[in-house]
C-alpha positions as CSV (number, residue, x, y, z in Angstrom):
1,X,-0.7,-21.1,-20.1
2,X,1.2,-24.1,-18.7
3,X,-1.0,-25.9,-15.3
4,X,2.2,-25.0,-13.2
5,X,2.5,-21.9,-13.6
6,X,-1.4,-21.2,-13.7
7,X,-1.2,-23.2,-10.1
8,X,2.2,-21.1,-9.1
9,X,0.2,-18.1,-9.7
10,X,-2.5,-18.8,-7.5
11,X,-1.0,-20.1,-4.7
12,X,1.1,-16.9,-4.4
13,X,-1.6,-14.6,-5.0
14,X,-3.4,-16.4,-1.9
15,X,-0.3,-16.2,0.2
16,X,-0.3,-12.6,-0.4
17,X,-3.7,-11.9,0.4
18,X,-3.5,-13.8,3.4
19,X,-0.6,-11.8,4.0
20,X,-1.8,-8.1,3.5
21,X,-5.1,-9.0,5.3
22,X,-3.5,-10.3,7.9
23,X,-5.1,-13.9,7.7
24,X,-1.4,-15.0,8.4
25,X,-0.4,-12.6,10.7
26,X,3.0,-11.2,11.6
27,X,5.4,-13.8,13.5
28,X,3.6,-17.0,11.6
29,X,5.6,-19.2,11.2
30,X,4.3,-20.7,7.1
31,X,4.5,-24.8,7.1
32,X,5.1,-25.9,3.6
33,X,3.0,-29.2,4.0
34,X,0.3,-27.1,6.1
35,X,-0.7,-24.9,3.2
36,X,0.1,-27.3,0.4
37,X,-3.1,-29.9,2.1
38,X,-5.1,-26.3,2.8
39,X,-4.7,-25.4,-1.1
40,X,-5.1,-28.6,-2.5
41,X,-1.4,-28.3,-4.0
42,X,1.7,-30.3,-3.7
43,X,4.4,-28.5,-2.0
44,X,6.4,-27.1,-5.3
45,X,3.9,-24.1,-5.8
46,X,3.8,-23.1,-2.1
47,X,8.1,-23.5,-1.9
48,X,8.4,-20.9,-5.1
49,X,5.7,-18.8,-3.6
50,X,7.5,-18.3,-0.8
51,X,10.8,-17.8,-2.6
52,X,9.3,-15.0,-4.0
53,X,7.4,-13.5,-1.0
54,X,10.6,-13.1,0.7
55,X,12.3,-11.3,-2.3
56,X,9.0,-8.5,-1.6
57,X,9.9,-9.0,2.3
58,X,6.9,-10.2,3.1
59,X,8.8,-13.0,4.6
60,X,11.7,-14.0,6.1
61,X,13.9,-17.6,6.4
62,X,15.0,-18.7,9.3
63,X,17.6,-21.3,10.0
64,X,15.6,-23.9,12.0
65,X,12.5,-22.2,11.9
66,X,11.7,-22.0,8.0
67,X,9.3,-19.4,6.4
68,X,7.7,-16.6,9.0
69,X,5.6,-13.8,8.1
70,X,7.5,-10.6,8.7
71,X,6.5,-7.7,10.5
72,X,7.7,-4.2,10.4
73,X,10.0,-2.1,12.7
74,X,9.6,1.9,13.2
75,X,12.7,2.1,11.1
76,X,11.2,-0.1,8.2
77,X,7.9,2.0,8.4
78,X,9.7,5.2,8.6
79,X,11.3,3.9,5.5
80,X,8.3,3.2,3.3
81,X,7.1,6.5,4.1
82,X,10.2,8.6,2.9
83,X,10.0,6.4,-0.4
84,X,6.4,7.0,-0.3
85,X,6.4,10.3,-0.2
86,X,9.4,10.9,-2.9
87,X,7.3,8.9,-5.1
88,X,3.7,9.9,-5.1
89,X,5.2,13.8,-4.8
90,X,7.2,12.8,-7.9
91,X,3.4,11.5,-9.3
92,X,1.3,14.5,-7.9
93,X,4.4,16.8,-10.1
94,X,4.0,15.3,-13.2
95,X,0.0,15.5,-13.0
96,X,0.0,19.0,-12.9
97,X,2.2,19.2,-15.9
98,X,0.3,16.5,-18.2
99,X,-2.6,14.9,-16.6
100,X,-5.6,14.7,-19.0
101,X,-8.9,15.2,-19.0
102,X,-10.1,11.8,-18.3
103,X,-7.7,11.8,-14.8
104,X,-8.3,15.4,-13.6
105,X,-12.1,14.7,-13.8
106,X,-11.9,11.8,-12.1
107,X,-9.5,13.3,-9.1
108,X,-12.0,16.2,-9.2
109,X,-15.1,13.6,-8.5
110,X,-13.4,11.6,-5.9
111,X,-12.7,14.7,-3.5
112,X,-15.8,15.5,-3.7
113,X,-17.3,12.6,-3.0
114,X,-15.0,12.0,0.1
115,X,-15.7,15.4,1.2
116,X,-19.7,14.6,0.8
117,X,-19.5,11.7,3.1
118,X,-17.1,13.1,5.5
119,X,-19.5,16.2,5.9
120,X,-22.7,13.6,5.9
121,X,-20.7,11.1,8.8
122,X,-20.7,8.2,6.6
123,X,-16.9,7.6,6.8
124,X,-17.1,3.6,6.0
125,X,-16.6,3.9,1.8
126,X,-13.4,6.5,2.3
127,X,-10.4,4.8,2.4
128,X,-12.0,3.1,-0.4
129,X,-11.5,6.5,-2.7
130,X,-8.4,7.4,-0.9
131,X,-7.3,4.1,-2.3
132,X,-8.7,5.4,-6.0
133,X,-7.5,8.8,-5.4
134,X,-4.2,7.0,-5.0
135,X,-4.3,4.8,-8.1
136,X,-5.2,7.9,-10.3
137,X,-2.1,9.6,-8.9
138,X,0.0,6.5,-9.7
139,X,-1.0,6.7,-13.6
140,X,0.7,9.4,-14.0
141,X,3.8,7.5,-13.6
142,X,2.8,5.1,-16.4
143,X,5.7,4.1,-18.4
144,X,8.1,5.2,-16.2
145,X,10.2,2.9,-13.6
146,X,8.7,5.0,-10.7
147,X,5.3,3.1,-11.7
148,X,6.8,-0.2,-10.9
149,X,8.4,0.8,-7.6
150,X,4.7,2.3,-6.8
151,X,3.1,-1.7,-7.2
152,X,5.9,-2.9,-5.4
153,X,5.5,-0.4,-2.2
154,X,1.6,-0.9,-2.8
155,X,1.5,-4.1,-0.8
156,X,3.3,-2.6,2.3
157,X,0.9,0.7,2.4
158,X,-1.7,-1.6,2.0
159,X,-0.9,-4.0,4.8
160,X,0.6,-1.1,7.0
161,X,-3.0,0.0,7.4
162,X,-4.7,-3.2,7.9
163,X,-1.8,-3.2,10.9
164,X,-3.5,-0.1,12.4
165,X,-6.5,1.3,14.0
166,X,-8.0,4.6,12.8
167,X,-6.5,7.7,14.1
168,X,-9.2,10.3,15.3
169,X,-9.0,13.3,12.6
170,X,-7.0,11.1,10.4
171,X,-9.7,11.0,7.2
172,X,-11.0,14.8,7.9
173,X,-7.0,15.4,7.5
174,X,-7.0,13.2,4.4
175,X,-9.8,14.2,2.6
176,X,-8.4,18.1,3.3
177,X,-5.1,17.2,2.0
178,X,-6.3,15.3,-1.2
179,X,-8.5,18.7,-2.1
180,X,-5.3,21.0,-1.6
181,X,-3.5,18.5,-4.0
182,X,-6.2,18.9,-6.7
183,X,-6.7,22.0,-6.2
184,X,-2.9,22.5,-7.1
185,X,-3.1,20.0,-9.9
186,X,-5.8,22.1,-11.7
187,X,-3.9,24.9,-11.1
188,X,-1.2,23.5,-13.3
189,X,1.5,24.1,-10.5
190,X,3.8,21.1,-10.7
191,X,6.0,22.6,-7.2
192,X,2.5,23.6,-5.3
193,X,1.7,19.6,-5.9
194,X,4.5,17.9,-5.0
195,X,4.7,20.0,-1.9
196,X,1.4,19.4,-0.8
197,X,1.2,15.9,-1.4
198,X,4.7,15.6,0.4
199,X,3.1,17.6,3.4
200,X,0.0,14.9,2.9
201,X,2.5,11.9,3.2
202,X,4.2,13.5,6.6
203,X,1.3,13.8,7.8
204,X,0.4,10.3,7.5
205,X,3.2,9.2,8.8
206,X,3.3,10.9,11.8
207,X,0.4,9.5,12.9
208,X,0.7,6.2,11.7
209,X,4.3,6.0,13.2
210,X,2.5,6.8,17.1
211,X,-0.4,4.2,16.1
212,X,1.8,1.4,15.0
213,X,0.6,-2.1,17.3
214,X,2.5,-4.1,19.3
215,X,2.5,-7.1,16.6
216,X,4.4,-4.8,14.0
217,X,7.4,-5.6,16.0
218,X,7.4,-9.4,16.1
219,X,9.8,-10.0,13.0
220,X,11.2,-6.8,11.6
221,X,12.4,-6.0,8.2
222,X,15.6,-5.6,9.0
């Protein structure tokens, strides 16, 4: 692979990062020269990194002002979810009509897993199989153009709760969602599925919507 683009690559995989983990947190304003000294990179890589950040709208451009890490409005938020929840409801369908063996046992494992630890108190590895439990879903959309818009959203669910702090009853709720999805998955009841994993995405919603910090707002999608 050519140097630049091996260099390109990285630079805007670290912006991201930085990004989603909230190293560079919402309202910072991104200085070309800044980051190009920090990475060790001349200021060509960081420029088309940020090009393409703001096409994912992790950034925005202003006149005077330059590159600023974006933040998100209630409306942006209330956005992602809808989108969210038409397309992991479209995922949760299609795995009750044709997920295999390989993906069913794994969905089965990973609720009971998260249902172990919830029951034992040891909450600190869950949202590490909700995040599994979400990437099995996804692969049901495998060669279809819904998988694509699944990576894409991925980065904005993923920062979204980095934004927040942990609602009380949030991963009891979860993990009791996630078993009613399954169980409607093994039931081979494509409607039962998408229903409950809609109802799971509300759910979610609402309380992420009356947890949302004061930083969200800074610099708004729209």
């Amino acid at each position: 692979m050519d140097s630049h683009l091996q260099i390109k690559e990285v630079v805007y995989r670290r912006l991201v990062r930085a990004i989603v983990e909230l190293e560079l947190e919402p309202g910072r304003q991104l200085r070309e020269r800044q980051l190009a000294e920090q990475m060790g990179v001349s200021k060509t890589p960081i420029r088309e990194a940020i090009v393409r950040l703001e096409k994912e709208g992790l950034v925005t451009v202003a006149p005077y002002r330059g590159a600023i890490v974006r933040g998100y409005s209630h409306s942006d938020v209330r956005e992602i979810y809808e989108l969210r929840e038409l397309l992991e409801g479209f995922c949760a369908r299609r795995a009750a009509m044709q997920i295999n063996e390989s993906d069913e046992t794994d969905l089965r494992a990973n609720v009971r897993r998260s249902r172990a630890l919830l029951d034992q108190g040891e909450t600190d590895d869950i949202p590490a199989l909700f995040d599994e439990f979400d990437r099995i879903l996804y692969r049901q959309a495998a060669g279809h153009r819904i998988g694509g818009l699944l990576v894409e959203l991925d980065l904005h669910l993923e920062r979204l709760g980095n934004l927040t702090v942990g609602v009380p009853g949030r991963l009891d709720a979860s993990v009791r969602q996630h078993e009613e999805i399954v169980t409607a998955i093994t039931k081979r009841d494509p409607g039962g599925a998408e229903a409950a994993c809609r109802e799971h995405i509300r759910s979610v919603f609402a309380d992420l919507i009356n947890a949302l910090p004061e930083q969200l707002t800074r610099t708004p999608l729209a």
